[in-house]
C-alpha positions in Angstrom: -3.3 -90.7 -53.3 -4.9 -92.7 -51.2 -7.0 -94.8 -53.7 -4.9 -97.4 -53.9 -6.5 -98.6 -50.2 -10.1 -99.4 -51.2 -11.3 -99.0 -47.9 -10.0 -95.3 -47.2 -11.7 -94.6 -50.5 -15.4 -95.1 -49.3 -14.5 -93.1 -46.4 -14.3 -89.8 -48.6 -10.8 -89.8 -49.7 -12.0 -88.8 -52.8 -12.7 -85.5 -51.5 -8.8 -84.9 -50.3 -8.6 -82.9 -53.2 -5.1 -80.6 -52.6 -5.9 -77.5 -54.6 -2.9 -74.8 -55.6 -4.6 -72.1 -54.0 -3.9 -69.6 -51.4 -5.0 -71.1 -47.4 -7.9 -70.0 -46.2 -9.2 -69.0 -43.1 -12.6 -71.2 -41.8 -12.5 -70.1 -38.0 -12.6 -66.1 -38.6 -15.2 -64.4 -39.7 -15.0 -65.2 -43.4 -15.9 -68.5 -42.1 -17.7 -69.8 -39.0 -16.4 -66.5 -36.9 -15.7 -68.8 -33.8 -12.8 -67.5 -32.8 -14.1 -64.7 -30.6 -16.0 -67.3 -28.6 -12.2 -68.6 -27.4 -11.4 -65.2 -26.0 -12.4 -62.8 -23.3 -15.7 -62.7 -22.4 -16.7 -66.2 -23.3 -13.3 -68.0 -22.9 -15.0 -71.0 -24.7 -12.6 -74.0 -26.0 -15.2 -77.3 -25.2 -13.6 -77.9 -22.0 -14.9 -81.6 -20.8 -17.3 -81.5 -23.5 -17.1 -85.4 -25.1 -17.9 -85.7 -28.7 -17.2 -88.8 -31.6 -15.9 -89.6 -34.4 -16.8 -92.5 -36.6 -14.9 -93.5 -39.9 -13.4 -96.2 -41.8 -9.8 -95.4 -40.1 -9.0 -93.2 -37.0 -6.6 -90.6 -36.0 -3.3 -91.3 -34.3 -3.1 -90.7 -30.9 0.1 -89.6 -28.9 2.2 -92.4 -27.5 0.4 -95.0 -28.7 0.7 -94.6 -32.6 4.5 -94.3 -33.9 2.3 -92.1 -37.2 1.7 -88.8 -34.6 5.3 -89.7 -32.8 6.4 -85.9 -33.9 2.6 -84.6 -33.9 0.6 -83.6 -30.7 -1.3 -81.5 -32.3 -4.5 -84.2 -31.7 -5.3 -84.9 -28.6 -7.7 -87.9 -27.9 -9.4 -89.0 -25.1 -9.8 -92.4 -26.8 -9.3 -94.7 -29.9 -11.2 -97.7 -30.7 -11.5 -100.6 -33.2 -15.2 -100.9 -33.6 -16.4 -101.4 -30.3 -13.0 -102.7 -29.1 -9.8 -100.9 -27.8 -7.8 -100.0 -31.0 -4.6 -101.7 -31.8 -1.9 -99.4 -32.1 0.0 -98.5 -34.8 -3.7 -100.3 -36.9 -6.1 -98.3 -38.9 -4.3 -94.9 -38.4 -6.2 -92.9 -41.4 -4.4 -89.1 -42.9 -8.4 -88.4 -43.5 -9.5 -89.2 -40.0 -6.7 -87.5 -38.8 -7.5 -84.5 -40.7 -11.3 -84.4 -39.4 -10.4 -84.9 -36.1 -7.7 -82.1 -36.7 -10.5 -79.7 -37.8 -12.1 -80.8 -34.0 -9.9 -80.7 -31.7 -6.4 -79.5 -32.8 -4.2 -77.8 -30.1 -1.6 -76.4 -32.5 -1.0 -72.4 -32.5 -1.4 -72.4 -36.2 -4.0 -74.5 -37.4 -6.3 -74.9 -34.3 -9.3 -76.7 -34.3 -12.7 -75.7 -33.1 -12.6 -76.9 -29.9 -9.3 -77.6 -28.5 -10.4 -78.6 -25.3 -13.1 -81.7 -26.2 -12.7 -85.0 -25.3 -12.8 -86.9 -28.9 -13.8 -90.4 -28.5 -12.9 -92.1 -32.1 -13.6 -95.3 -33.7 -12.3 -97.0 -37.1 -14.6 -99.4 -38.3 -11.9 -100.8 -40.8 -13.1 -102.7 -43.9 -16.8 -102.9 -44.7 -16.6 -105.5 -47.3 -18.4 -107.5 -45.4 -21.3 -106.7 -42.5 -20.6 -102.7 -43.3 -23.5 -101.0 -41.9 -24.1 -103.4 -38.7 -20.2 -102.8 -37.6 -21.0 -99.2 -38.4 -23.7 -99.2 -36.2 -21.8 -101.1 -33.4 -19.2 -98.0 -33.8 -21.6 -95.5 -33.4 -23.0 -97.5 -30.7 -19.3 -97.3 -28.6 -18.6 -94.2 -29.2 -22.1 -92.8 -28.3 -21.4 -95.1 -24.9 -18.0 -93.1 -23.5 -17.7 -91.2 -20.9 -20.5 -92.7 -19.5 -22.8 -92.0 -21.9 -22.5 -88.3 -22.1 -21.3 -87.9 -25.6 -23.0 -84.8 -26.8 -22.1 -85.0 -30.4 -20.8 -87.4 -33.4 -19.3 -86.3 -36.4 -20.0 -88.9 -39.4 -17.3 -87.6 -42.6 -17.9 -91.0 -43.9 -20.7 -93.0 -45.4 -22.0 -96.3 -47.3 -22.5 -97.0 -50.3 -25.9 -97.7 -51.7 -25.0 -100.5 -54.0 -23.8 -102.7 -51.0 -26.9 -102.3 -48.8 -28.7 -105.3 -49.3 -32.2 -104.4 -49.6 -33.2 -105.2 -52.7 -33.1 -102.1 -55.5 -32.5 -100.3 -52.2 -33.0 -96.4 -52.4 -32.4 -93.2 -49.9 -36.1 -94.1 -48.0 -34.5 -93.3 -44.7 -34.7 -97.9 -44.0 -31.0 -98.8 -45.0 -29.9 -100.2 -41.4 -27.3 -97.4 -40.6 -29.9 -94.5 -41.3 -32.2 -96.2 -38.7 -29.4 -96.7 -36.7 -28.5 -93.0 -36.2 -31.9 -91.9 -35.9 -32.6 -94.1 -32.7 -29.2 -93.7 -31.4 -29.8 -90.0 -31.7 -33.5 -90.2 -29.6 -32.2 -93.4 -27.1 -28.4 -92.0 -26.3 -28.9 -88.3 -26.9 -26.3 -87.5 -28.9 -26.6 -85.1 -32.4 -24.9 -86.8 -35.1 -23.5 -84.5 -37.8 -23.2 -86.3 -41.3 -21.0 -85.0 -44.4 -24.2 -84.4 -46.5 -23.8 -84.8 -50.2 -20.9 -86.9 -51.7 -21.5 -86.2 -55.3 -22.2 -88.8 -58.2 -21.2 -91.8 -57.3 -20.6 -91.6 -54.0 -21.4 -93.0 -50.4 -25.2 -91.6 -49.5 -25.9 -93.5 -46.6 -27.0 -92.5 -44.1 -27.8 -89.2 -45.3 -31.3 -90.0 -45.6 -31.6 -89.9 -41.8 -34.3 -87.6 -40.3 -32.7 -86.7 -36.6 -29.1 -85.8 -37.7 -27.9 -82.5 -39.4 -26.6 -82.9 -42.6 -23.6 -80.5 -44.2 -23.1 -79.3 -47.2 -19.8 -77.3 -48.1 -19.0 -73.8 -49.1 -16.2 -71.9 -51.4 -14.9 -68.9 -50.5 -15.8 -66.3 -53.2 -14.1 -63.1 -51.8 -14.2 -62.3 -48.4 -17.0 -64.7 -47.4 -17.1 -68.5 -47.3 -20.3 -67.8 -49.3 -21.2 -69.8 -52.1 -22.8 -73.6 -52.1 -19.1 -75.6 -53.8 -20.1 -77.2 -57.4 -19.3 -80.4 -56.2 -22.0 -80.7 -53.8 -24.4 -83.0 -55.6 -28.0 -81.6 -55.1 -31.3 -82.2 -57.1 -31.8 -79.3 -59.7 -34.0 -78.3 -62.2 -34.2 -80.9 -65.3 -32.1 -83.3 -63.2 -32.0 -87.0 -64.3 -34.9 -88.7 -62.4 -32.7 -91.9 -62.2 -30.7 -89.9 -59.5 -33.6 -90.0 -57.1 -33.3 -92.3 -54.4 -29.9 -92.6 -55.4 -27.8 -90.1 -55.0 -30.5 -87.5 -52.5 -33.4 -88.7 -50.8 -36.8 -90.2 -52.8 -39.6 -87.9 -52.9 -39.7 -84.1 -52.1 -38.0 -84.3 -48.4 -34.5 -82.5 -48.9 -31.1 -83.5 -47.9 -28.9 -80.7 -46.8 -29.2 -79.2 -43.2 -26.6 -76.4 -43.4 -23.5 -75.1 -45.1 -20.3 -74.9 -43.2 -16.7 -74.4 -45.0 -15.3 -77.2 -46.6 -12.8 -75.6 -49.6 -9.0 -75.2 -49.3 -9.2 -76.2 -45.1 -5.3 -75.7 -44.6 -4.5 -79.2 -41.4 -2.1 -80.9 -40.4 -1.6 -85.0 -40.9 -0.4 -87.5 -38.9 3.3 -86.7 -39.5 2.8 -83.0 -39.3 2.9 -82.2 -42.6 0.7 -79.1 -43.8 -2.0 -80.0 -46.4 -5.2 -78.5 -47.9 -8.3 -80.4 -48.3 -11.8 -79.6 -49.7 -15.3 -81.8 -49.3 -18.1 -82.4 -46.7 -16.1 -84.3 -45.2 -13.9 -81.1 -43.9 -17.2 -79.1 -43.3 -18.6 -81.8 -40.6 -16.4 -80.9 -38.1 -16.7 -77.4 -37.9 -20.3 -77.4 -37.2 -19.2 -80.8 -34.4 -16.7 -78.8 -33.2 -19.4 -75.4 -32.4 -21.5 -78.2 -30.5 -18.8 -78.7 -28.2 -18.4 -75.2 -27.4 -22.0 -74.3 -27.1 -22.4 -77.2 -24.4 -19.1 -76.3 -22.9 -21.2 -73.0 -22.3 -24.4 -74.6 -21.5 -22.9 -76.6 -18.7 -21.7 -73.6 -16.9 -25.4 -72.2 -17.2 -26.5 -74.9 -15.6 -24.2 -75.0 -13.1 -24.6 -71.5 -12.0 -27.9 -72.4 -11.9 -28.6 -69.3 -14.2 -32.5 -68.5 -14.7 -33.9 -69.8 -17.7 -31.8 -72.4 -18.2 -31.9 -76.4 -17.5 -30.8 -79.8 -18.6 -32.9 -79.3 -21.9 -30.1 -77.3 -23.2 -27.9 -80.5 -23.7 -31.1 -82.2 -25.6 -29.9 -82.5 -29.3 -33.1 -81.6 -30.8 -32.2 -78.3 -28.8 -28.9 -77.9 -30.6 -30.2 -78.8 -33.8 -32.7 -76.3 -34.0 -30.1 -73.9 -32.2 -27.7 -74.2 -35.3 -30.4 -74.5 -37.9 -32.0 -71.2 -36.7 -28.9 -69.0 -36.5 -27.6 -69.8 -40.0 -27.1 -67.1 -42.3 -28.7 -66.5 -45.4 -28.6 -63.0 -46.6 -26.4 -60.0 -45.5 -28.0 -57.5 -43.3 -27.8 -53.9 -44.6 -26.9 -52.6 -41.3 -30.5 -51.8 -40.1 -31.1 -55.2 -38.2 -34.0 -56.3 -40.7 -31.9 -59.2 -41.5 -30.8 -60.3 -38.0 -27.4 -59.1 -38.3 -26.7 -61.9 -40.8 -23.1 -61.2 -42.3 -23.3 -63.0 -45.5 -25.5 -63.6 -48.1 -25.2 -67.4 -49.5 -25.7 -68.3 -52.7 -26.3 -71.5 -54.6 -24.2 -73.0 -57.5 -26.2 -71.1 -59.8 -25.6 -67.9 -57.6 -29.4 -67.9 -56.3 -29.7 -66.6 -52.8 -33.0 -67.7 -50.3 -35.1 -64.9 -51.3 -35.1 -66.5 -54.9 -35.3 -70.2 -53.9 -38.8 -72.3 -53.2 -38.0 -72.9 -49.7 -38.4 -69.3 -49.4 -41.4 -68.8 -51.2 -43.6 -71.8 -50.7 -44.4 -72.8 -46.8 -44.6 -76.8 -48.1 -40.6 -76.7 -48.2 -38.3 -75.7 -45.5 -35.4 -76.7 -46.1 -33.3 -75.2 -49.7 -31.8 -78.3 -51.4 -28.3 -76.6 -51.4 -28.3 -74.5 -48.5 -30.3 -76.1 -46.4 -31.4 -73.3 -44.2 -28.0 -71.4 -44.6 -24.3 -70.6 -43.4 -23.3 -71.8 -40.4 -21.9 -68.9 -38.1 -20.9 -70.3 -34.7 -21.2 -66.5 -32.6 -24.7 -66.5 -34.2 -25.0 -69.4 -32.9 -23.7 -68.8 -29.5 -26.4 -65.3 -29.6 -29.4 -68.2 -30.2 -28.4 -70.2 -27.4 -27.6 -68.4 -24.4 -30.7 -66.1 -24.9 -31.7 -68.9 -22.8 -34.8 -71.4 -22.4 -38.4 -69.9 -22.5 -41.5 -71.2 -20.9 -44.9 -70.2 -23.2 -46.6 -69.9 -19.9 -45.5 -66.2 -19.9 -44.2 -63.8 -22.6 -41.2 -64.6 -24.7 -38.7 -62.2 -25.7 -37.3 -61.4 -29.6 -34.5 -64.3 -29.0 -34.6 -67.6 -27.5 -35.0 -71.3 -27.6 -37.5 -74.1 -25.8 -37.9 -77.6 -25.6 -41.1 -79.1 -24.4 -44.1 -81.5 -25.6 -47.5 -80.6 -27.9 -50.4 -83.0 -27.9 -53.3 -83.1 -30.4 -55.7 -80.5 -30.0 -53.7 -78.1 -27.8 -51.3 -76.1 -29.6 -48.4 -74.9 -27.9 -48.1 -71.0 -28.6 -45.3 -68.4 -27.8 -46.4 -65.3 -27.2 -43.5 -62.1 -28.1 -43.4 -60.0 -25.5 -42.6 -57.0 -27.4 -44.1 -55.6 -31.2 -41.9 -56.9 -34.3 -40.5 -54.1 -37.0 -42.7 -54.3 -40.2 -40.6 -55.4 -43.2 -38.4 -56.9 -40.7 -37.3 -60.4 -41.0 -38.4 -63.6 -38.3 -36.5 -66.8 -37.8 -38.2 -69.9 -36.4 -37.1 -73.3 -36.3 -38.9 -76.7 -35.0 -37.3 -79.5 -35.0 -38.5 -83.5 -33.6 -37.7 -86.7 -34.2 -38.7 -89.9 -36.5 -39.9 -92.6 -33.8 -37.2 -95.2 -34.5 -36.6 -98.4 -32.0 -34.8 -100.8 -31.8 -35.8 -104.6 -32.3 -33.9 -106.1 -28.9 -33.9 -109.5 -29.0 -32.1 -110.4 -26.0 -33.4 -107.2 -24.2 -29.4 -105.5 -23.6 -31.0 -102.4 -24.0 -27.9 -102.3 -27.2 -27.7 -102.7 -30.7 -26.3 -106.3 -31.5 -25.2 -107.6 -34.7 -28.3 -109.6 -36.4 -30.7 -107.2 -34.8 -33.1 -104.6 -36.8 -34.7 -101.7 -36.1 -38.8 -100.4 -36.4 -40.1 -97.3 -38.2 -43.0 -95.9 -36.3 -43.3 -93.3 -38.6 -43.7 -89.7 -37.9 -46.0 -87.7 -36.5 -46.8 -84.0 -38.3 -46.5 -80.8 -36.9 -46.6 -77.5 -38.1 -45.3 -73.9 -37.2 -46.6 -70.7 -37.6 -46.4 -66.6 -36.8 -49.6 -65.2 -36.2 -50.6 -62.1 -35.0 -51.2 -61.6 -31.5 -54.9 -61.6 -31.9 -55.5 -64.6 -33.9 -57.0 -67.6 -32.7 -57.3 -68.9 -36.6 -54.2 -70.8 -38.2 -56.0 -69.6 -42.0 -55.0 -65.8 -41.5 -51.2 -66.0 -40.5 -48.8 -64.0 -42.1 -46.1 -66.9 -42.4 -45.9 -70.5 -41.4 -44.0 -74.2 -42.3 -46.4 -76.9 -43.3 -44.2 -80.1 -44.5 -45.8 -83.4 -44.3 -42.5 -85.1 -44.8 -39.8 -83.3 -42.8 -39.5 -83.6 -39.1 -38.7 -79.7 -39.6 -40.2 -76.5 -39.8 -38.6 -73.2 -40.8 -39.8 -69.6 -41.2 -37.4 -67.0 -42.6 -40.6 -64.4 -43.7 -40.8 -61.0 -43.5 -43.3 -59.2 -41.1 -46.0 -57.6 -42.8 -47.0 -54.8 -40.3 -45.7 -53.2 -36.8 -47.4 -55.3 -33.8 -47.4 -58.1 -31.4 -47.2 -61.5 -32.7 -47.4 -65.2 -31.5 -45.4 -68.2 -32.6 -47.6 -71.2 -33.0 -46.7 -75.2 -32.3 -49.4 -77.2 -33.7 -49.8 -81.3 -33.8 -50.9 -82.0 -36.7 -51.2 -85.7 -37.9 -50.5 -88.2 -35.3 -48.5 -91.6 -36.6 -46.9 -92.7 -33.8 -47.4 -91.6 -30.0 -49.7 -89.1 -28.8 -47.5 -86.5 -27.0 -44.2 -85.3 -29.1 -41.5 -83.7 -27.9 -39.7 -80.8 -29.7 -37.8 -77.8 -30.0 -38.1 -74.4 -30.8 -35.7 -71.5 -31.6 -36.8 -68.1 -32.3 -34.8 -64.9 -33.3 -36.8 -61.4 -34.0 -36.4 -57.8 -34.9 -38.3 -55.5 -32.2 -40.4 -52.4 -33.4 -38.0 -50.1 -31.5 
């Protein structure tokens, strides 16, 4: 085990949990089902994409680390020790190794998700002292290489709350390393992906960030990777209010963004040895991983100069609300009323989201296990190249946008054709907390002894409304948070017709004209 090194420990080695249990399969479709994206039509293996990795250790890379001398299984683009080259043979970590595997592995029989990315990775090393700002300075790096186009940064690590040094510090969203990812993830465009919940005890930070996608893990129950694990620590009902702001975020604002697989997850380590793992930690990367392949696609879009399609597509509020939207909550009965959804997900107390308060009350989008479901990376793939549309003109049933709303002039999406009564809709806005960065010697960079500003965030809303509605009071579903920077509507249509989707500016707390992103998916009436 490997808590004998202190410093591996905070970077989830307690969830290397090897389980006697028969290997399991995340990349088919009892899992993520994205191995059909690497064949014939799509052909799709993150080829040039650039994504991270930030942990307390690193992976080994080939030739320069005598750990991976018989394993080539990993193939990195480029290894770091904080913000400096890595010293080889120094900080090679079996856990890193292990996420990265889950990436970016090239081996025949335990592939990663997307072979072909270029993984950037940095080992921070120990954290006794100055954790979160060398944290930050990682991030920082890695978010930096290849010229700063790194489309994605997989956090399976964390800090823990009782060495922040904020006095009685709680999950507010204002330990350093939270504000940190939130304006990296605005300033350097880059979607960081952060191993959401830890359990008791365990290393929170910065999962109380507002920009970034947090994971929760799933079990496999019998076909499906379809149940929330146990050890996920979530709030629940008669929970210990000493938890709050300790273990999940203070207030009503949830944690988890989405559930990717995480049990049993069958890799290789640094010597080539087969082992099974289970935690967020091995969840992370799969949804990292899908990012890289849906840019790999993207680019070629763009390229090919395909119509509704631009540079927005690489935005990471587009592929967060890309993933978010396309999750899977409950099994379609083979009619289409349920988007073609292939699972239905359960919580640890085997609830799905038609019995949870995220489904029924429009204050709460997010579930606080699920999130807003299952990620499934073809589903994905379906949400994103439907393709960028412009509110100017009609919308179809499936699609995405990115764009600005200003007070007093709502953005609205009108569907160009009617939606199936009793069917179900899936919307998702997303934007970000207005985080920047303090810069005393105006680097445009993040430098040890610096801090960051909270401007707050401003409030939108979302809603469905029928095409004839000019009134928000009479819509049939909508989100209406005042603490999340996002909206989701998973709602049933009430009647056969033509309907509108709705971007209203709310509350203003910070600058007048907010950028977001939108992604729809519909059932038509036909």
């Amino acid at each position: 085990m490997l808590k004998r090194q202190t410093w591996i420990f905070w970077g989830l080695a307690a969830s290397l949990w090897s389980l006697p249990v028969i290997a399991l399969t995340s990349l088919n479709r009892s899992g993520i089902d994205v191995l059909k994206l690497r064949k014939a039509p799509y052909n799709l293996s993150g080829h040039k994409i650039s994504i991270g990795q930030v942990e307390i250790g690193r992976p080994g890379m080939f030739g320069w680390d005598k750990a991976v001398s018989k394993n080539r299984a990993v193939s990195l683009a480029g290894v770091f020790q904080r913000n400096q080259p890595a010293k080889s043979n120094r900080g090679v970590d079996p856990h890193a190794h292990n996420v990265a595997g889950i990436m970016v592995s090239k081996d025949k029989s335990y592939p990663g998700v997307a072979p072909k990315a270029r993984l950037y990775s940095s080992a921070i090393g120990s954290t006794k002292n100055m954790g979160q700002p060398n944290e930050c300075l990682s991030a920082q790096h890695i978010a930096l290489q290849n010229g700063g186009d790194v489309r994605a940064i997989n956090f399976s690590f964390g800090e823990p709350l009782h060495r922040d040094p904020r006095p009685e510090a709680v999950l507010d969203g204002n330990a350093l390393l939270t504000l940190c990812v939130d304006w990296s993830s605005r300033f350097h465009n880059v979607l960081y992906v952060v191993a959401g919940n830890q359990g008791k005890g365990g290393i929170p930070i910065p999962t109380d960030n507002y920009n970034a996608v947090n994971v929760a893990f799933s079990s496999r129950q019998r076909e499906m990777f379809d149940k929330v694990h146990v050890s996920n620590l979530t709030p629940a009902r008669g929970m210990n209010p000493r938890l709050e702001g300790k273990e999940f975020n203070i207030g009503t604002r949830r944690t988890v963004s989405i559930v990717a697989p995480g049990t049993n997850i069958k890799m290789l380590n640094p010597d080539g040895k087969v082992k099974k793992v289970t935690g967020t930690s091995f969840a992370t990367p799969h949804v990292t991983g899908v990012i890289a392949l849906l840019q790999e696609f993207g680019d070629q879009q763009f390229r090919a100069r395909r119509n509704n399609w631009s540079l927005a597509s690489r935005r990471h509020e587009v592929m967060k609300a890309v993933l978010l939207n396309s999750a899977e909550k409950i099994k379609d009965r083979g009619d289409g009323s349920h988007l073609r959804m292939t699972r239905t997900l359960i919580d640890k107390q085997n609830r799905n989201w038609l019995e949870s308060d995220a489904y029924k009350n429009k204050n709460i989008p997010l579930n606080s296990q699920m999130g807003v479901g299952h990620l499934n990376a073809f589903r994905a793939f379906q949400q994103f190249s439907a393709g960028q549309w412009n509110p100017s003109k009609s919308v179809p049933i499936l699609g995405w946008d990115y764009r600005s709303v200003v007070k007093n002039n709502d953005v609205e999406y009108k569907i160009s054709q009617p939606l199936r009564k009793n069917s179900f809709v899936s919307i998702t806005l997303v934007w970000n907390r207005l985080v920047e960065l303090n810069d005393q010697n105006i680097n445009q960079k993040y430098d040890k002894g610096e801090t960051f500003r909270d401007r707050g965030l401003n409030d939108l809303d979302l809603y469905l409304v029928t095409d004839d509605n000019s009134s928000n009071k009479s819509n049939p579903c909508s989100s209406n948070s005042k603490v999340d920077n996002i909206e989701h509507i998973f709602c049933q249509v009430p009647a056969t017709g033509k309907y509108k989707i709705r971007v209203k500016y709310n509350r203003q707390n910070n600058e007048p004209i907010q950028p977001f992103a939108l992604a729809w998916w519909a059932v038509n009436a036909k």
